[in-house]
N, C-alpha and C positions, 0 to 999 in steps of 0.2 A: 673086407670089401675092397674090391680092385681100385685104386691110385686114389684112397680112400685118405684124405691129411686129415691128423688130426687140428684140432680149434687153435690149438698154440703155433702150429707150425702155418697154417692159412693165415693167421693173423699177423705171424709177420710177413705174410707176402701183399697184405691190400694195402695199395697205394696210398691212403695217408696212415698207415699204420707202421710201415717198415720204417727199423731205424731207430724205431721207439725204446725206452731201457727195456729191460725184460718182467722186470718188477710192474711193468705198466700193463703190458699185453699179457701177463701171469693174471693182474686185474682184471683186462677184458675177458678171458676166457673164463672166471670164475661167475662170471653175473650174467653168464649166457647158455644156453641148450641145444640141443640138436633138435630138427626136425628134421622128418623123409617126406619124399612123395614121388608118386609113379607119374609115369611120361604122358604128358596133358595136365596136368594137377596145376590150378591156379595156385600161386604164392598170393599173390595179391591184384585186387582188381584196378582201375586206371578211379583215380576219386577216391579211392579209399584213404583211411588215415595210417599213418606211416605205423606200419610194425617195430621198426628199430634196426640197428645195425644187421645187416644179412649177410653174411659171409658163405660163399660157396666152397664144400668141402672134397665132396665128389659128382660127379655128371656137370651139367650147365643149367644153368637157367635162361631162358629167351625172354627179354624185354621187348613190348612191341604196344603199338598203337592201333586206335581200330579208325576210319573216317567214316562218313557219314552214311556211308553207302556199305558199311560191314569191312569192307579192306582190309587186310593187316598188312604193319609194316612193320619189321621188325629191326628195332631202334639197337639192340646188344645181343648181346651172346658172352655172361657172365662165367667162367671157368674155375676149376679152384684155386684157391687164394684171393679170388678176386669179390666187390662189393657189388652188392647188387643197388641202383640207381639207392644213391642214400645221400639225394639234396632233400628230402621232406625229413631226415634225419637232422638237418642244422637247420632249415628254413621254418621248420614245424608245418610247411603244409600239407597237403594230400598228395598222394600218387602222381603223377602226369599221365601214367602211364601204367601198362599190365605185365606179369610175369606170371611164366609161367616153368613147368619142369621140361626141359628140351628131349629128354631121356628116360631111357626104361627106368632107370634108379638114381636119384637125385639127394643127396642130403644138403643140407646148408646146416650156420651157426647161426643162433637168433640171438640178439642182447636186444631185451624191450630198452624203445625209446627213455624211459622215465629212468631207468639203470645206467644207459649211456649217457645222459644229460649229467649225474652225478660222477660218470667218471672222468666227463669232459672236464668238471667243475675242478676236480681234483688234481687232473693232469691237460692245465692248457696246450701245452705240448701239440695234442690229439685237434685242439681247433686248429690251430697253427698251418700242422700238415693238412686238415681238411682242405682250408681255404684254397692253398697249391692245386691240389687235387681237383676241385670243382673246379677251376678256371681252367685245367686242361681236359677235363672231360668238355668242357663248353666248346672249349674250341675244337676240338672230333668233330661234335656235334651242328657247328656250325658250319663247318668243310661241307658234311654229308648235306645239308641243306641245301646248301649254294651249288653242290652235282645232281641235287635233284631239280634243282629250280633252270639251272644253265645246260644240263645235259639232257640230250635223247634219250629212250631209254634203252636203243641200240649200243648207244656209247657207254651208258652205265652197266650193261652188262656184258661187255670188251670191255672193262675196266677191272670185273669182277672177275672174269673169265683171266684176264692177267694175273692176279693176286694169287687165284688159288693154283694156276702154273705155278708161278713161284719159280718162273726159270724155264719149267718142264718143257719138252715136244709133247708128250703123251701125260693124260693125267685123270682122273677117275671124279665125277662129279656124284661127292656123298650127299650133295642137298636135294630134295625134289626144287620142282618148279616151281611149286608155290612156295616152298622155304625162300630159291631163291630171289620169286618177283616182291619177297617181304623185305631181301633183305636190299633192295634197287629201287623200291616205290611204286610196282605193277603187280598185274595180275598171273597166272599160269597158264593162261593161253597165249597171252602178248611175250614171257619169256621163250615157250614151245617156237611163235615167229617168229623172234627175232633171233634166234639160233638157226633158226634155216636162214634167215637171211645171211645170218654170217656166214654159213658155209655155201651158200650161195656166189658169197663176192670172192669165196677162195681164202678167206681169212683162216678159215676152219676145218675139220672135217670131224663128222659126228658119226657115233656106232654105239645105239645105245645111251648107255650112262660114259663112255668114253670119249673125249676130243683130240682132238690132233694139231697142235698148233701148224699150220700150211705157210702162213705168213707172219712172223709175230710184228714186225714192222707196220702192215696195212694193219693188226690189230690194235697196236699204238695208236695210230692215228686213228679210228673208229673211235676209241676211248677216246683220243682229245689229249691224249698226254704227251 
């Protein structure tokens, strides 16, 4: 399977895991399994009770929220090596939140909860780095809040529209619309406006799935950065 890690090799790349002896992450991988699932496949729903440590091995997984009115907003985008929202993992509560497979072909590593509580017990170590760990996932978390609460949604997606340049003049937008008003706090018709608006004031120029940075300065400032 293409850019497919194996359990040992993902395991040392999630953040409170790397670092670890090898004699420890040899543990984790032995008291865990694979799972696949195809592209829309729920991992787990938002309230459910925690599966246990989920390690992504290949594809992504998408964490996201729904509001009241069906919205989604998608809160991550898990890679491999990386842990999929695993505070109900230490806190013992439920989900906050949903995942789902982002991709045609998705695998992760599962260690049920009740197996990792014993490895935890065995190798404090593994809380240690947790706790690191969650206080910087919080603080991500807490940023993305405060540009949703403080920013337009013009300015949040000039902010978005910056990142994935990455530098670029030209540069190819692989998300849709509605991926990306998930990943900003809107919908896919309010991101379709506000991309004409951008190219509108000269900031941009659109063709398709392609943009054209015009201005990246007036785009700075739209973002607010």
């Amino acid at each position: 399977m293409e850019n497919y890690l194996e359990p040992i090799v993902a395991l040392r790349r999630v953040s409170f895991l790397k670092g670890l002896p090898d004699f420890v992450l040899e543990a984790v991988a032995a008291s865990g399994s694979v799972k696949r699932l195809q592209k829309g496949e729920v991992l787990f729903g938002e309230h459910e009770r925690c599966l246990g440590l989920i390690v992504v091995l290949t594809g992504a997984v998408r964490v996201y929220s729904l509001d009241r009115r069906g919205r989604e907003m998608t809160l991550d985008l898990q890679e491999p090596g990386e842990s999929v929202l695993e505070l109900p993992l230490f806190d013992g509560g439920n989900y906050p939140a949903s995942a789902e497979a982002a991709n045609e072909s998705v695998t992760v590593f599962i260690v049920q909860r009740p197996a990792f509580q014993y490895l935890m017990t065995d190798y404090p170590d593994i809380g240690v780095k947790a706790l690191r760990s969650t206080a910087i996932r919080m603080r991500r978390l807490l940023k993305m809040l405060e540009a949703q609460a403080l920013h337009t949604v013009q300015a949040r997606l000039a902010g978005y529209l910056l990142r994935v340049a990455a530098g670029r003049a030209v540069f190819h937008l692989d998300e849709t619309n509605e991926a990306i008003g998930g990943r900003i706090g809107t919908v896919r018709e309010v991101v379709s406006r506000s991309l004409r608006n951008l190219k509108e004031q000269g900031a941009i120029e659109l063709s398709g799935r392609c943009i054209s940075v015009r201005d990246e300065a007036l785009l700075s400032r739209i973002a607010e950065i």
